[in-house]
Backbone bond lengths (Angstrom), bond angles and torsions (degrees), N, CA, C in turn:
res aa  C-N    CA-C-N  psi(-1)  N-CA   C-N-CA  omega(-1)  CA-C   N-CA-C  phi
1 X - - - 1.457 - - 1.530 108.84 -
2 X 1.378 105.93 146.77 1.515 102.18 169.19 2.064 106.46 -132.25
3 X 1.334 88.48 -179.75 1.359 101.67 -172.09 1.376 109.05 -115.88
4 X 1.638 103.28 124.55 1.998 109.21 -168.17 1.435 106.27 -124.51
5 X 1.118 123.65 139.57 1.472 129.54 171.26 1.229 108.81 -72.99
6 X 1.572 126.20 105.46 1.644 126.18 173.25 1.569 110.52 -57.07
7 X 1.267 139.07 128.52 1.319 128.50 157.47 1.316 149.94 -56.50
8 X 1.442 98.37 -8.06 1.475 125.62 157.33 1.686 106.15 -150.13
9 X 1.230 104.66 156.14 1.795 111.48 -152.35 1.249 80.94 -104.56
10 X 1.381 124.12 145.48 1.544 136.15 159.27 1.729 104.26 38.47
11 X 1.216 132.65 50.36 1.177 125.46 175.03 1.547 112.78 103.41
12 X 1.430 117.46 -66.12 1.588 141.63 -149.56 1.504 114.02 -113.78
13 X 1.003 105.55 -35.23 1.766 124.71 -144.25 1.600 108.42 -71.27
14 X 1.324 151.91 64.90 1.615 148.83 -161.88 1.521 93.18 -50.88
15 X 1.173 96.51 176.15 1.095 103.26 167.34 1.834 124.93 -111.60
16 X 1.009 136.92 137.94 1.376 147.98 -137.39 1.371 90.28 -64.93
17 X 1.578 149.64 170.11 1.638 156.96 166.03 2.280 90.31 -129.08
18 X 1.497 132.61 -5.34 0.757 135.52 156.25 1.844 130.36 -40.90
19 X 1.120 106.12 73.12 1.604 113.79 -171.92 1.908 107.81 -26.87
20 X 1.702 103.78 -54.20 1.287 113.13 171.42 1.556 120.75 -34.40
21 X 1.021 134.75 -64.20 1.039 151.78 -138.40 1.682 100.97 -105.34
22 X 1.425 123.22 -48.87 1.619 110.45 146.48 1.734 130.56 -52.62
23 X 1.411 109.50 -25.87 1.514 96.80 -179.55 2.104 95.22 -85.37
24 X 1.154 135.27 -21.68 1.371 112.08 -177.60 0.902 100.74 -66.04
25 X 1.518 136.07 -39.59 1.014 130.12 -160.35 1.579 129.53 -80.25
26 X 1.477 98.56 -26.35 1.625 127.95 169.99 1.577 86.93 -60.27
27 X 1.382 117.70 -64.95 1.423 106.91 -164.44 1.295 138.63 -48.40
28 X 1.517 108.03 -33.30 1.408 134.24 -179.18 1.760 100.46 -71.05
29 X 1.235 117.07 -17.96 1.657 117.46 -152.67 1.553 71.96 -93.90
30 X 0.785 144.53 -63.90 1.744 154.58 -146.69 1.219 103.10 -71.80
31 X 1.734 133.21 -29.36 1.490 123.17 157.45 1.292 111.79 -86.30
32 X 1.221 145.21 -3.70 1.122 158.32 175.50 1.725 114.18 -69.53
33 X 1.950 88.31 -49.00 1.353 81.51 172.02 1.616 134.82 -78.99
34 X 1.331 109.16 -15.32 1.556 133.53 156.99 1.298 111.71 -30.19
35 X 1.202 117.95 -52.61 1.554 117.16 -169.95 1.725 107.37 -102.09
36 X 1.269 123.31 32.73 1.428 130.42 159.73 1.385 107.39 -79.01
37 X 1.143 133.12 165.98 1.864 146.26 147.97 1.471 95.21 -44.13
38 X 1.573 114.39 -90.82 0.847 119.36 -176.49 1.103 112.50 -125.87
39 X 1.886 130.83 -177.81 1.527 132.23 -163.28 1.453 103.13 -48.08
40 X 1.503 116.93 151.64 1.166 143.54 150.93 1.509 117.46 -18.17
41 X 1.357 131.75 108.08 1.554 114.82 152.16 1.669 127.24 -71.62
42 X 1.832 107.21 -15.15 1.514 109.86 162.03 1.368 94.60 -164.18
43 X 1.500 88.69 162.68 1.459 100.50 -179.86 1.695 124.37 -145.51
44 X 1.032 125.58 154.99 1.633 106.78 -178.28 1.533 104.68 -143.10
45 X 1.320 135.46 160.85 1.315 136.27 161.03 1.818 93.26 -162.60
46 X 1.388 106.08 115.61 1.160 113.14 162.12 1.582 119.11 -165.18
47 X 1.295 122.68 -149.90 1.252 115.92 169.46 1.979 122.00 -156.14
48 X 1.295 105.15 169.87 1.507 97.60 165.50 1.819 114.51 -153.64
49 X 1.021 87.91 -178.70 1.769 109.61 -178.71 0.975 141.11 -118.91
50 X 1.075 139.30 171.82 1.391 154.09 171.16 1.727 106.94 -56.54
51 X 1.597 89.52 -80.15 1.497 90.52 -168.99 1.611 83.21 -139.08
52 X 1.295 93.80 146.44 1.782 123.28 -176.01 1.606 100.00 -42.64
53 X 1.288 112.83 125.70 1.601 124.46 168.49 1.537 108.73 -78.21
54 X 1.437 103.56 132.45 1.698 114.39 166.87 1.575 120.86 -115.41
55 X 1.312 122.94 150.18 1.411 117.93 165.95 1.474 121.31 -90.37
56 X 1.336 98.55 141.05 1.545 103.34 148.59 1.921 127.51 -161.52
57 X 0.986 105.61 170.87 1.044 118.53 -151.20 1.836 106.35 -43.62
58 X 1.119 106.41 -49.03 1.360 122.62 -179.48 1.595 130.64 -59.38
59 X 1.724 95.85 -32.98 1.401 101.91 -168.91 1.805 99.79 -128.01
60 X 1.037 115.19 -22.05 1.591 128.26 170.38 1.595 100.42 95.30
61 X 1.163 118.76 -136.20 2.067 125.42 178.15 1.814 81.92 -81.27
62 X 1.069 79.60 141.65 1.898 101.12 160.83 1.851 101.42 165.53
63 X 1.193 88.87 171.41 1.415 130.15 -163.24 1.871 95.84 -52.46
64 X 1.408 144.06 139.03 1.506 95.37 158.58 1.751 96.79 -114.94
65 X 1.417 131.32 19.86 1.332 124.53 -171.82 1.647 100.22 -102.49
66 X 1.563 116.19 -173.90 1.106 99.46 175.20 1.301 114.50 -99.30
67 X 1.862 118.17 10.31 1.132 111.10 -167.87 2.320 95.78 -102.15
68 X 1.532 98.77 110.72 1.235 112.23 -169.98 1.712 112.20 -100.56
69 X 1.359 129.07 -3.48 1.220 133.34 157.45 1.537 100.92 -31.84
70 X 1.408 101.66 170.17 1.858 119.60 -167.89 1.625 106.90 177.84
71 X 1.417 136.82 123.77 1.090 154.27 157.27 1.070 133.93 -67.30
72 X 1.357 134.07 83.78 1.403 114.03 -166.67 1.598 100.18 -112.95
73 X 1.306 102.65 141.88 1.395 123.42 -172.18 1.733 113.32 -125.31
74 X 1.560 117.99 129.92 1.028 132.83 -169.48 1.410 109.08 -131.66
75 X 1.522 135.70 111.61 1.379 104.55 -153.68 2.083 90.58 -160.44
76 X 1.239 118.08 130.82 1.462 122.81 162.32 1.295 132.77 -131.14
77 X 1.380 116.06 151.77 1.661 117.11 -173.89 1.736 87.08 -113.10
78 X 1.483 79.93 146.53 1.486 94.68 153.45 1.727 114.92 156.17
79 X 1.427 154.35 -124.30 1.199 140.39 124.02 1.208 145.23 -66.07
80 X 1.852 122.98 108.68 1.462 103.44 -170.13 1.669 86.09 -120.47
81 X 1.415 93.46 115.37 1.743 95.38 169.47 1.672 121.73 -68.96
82 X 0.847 135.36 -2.93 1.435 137.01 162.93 1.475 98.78 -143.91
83 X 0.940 118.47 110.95 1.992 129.85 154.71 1.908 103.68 -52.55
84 X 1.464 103.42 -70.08 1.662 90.77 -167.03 1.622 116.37 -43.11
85 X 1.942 114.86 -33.30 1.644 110.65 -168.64 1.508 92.94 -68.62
86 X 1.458 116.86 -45.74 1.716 95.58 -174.08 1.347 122.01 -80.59
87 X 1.079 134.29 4.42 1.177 120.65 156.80 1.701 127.87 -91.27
88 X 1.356 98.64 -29.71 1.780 99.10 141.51 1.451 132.13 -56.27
89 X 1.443 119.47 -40.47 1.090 124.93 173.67 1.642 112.05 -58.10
90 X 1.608 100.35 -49.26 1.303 96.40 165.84 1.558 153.13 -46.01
91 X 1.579 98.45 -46.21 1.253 121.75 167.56 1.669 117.20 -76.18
92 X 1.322 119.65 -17.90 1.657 139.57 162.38 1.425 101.67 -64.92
93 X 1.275 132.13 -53.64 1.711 118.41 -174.59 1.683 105.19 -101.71
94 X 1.073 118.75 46.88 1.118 137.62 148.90 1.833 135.28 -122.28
95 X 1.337 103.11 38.34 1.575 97.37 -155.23 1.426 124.02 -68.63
96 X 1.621 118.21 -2.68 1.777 101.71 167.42 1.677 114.94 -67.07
97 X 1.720 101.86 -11.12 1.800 101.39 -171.49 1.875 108.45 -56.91
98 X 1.024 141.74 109.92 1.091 134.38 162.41 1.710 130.45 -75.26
99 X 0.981 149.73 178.45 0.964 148.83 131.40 1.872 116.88 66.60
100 X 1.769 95.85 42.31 1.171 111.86 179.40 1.348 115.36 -70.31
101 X 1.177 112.34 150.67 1.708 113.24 -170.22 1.644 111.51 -143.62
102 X 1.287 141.85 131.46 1.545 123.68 178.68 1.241 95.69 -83.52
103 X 1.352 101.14 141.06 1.469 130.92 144.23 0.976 144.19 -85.89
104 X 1.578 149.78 -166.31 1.331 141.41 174.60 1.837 100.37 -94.18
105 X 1.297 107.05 144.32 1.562 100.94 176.33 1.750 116.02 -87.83
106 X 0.818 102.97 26.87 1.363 97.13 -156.25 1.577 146.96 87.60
107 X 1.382 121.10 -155.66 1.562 113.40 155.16 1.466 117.67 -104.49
108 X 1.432 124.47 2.45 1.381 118.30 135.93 1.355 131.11 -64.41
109 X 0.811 127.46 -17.27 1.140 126.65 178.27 1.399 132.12 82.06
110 X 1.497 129.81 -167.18 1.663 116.74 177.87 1.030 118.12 105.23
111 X 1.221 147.72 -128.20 1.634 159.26 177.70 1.429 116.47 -145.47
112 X 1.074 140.15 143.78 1.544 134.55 -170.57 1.853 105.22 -166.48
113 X 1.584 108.98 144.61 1.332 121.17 -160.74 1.274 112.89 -153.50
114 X 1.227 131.73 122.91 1.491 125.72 -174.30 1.841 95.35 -118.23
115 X 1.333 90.42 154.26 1.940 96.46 165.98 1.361 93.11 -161.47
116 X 1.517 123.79 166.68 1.630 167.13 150.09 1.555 97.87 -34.26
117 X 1.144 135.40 145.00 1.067 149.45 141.39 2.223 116.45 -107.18
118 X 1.052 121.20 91.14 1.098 112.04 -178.37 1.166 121.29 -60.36
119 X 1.990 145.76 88.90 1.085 148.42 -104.19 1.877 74.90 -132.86
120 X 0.775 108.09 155.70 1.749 118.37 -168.93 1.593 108.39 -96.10
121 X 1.626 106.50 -30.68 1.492 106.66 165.88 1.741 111.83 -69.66
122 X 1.497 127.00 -12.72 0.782 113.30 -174.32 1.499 117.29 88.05
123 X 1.248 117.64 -21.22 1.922 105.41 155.91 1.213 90.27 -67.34
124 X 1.610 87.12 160.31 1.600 131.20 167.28 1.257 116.92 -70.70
125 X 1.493 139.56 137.86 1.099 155.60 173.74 1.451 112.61 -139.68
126 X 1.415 112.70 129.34 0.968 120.09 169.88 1.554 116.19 -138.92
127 X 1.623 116.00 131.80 1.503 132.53 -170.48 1.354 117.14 -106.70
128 X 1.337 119.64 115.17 1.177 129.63 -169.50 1.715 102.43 -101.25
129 X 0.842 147.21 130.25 1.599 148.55 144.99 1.808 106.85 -101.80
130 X 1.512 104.94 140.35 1.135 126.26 124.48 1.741 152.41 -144.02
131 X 1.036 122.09 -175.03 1.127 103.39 -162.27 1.786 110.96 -155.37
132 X 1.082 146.57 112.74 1.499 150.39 -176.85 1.481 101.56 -121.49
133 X 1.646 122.75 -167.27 1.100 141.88 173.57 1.096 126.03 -29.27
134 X 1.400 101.85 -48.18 1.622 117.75 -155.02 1.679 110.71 -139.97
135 X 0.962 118.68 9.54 1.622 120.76 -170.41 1.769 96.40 -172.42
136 X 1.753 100.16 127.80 1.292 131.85 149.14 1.671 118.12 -109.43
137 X 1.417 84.59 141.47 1.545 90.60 170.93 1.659 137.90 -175.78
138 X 1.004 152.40 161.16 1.093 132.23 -153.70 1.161 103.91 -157.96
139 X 1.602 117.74 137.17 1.537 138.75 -160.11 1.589 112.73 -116.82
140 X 1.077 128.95 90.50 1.430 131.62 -168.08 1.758 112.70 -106.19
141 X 1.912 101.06 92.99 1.330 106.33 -172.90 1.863 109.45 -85.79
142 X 1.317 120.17 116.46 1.253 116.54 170.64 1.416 117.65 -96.28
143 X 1.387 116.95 137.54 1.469 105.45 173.29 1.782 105.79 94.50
144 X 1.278 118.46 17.58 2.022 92.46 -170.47 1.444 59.43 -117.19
145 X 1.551 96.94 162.77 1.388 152.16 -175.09 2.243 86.46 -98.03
146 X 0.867 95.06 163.35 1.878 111.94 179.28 1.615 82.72 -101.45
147 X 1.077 152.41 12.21 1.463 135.94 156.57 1.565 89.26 -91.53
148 X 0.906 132.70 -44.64 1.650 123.65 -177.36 0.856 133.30 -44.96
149 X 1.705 113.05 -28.36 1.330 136.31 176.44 1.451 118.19 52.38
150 X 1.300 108.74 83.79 1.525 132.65 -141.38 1.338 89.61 -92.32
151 X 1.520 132.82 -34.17 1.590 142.58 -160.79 1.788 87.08 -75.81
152 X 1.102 110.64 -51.93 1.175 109.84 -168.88 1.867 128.92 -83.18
153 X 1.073 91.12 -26.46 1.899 115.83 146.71 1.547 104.41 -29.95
154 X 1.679 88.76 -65.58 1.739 104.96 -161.67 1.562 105.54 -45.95
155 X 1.588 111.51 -69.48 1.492 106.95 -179.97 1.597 120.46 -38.96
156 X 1.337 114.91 -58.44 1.571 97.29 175.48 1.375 102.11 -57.30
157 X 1.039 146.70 -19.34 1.867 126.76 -166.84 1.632 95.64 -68.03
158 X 1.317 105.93 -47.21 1.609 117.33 -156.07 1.830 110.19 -56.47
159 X 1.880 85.15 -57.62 1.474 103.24 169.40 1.522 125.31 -47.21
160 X 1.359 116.68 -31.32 1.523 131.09 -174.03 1.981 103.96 -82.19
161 X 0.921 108.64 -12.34 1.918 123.63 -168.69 1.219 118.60 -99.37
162 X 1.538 108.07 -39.99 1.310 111.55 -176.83 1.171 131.61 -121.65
163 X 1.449 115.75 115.54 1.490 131.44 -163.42 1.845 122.30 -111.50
164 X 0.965 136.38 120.05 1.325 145.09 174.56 1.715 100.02 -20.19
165 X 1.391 116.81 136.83 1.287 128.45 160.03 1.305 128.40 -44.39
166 X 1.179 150.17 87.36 1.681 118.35 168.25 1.110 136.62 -68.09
């Protein structure tokens, strides 16, 4: 399996031009790759949006709709000899995440776990990891409401990322 940047996220979704929000996500990809066998055959850390961010003078890059949710995705292929240690491992160097829970991984398969991030502004965050054979990765929804159904977001994100090797 490898890991592909969709050109639009779930249908709609651009992808962010927010420097911020690509380096967390860069960052997360770079411990991610730590816990492979060996190097990465792909890798991704970036992010997207709602609706396309503009600048201006007053307010700098930001959002200009009211819908301010953002996806950030951190995600690698390559060998993971145990899925359950890295996704523990995962959820271990993350410790404000609370109230992690497994989930179903999908129809890829593997192990998969979402938890809370208690975010100090007080939006909602919620962190999804999973992890199989050949691909780790992690889905960081900011901003959905639990009517959004962010757990379930996650699976299409995952499904939309990961594509067979050639």
């Amino acid at each position: 399996m490898r890991i592909d940047k969709p050109a639009k996220l779930l249908g709609t979704w651009t992808e962010s031009v927010d420097r911020g929000f690509h380096d967390r996500a860069e960052q997360q990809m770079g411990t991610f790759k730590k816990l492979l066998a060996a190097g990465p055959t792909s890798a991704m850390g970036t992010a997207y949006v709602r609706a396309e961010e503009v600048y201006s003078r007053e307010r700098g890059l930001h959002i200009p709709s009211d819908d301010q949710r953002v996806i950030l995705i951190s995600a690698v292929s390559g060998t993971i000899t145990d899925p359950t240690v890295a996704l523990d491992k995962t959820f271990a160097g993350l410790p404000n995440v609370t109230e992690v829970e497994p989930i179903g991984p999908g129809p890829l398969g593997g192990v998969a776990g979402c938890g809370i991030l208690k975010a100090k502004t007080g939006i909602p965050v919620d962190i999804c990891v999973w992890s199989d054979q050949h691909t780790l990765g992690m889905v960081t929804l900011v901003g959905f409401a639990q009517t959004d159904d962010p757990r379930g977001v996650f699976g299409q994100i995952r499904a939309e990322l990961e594509r067979p090797a050639r």
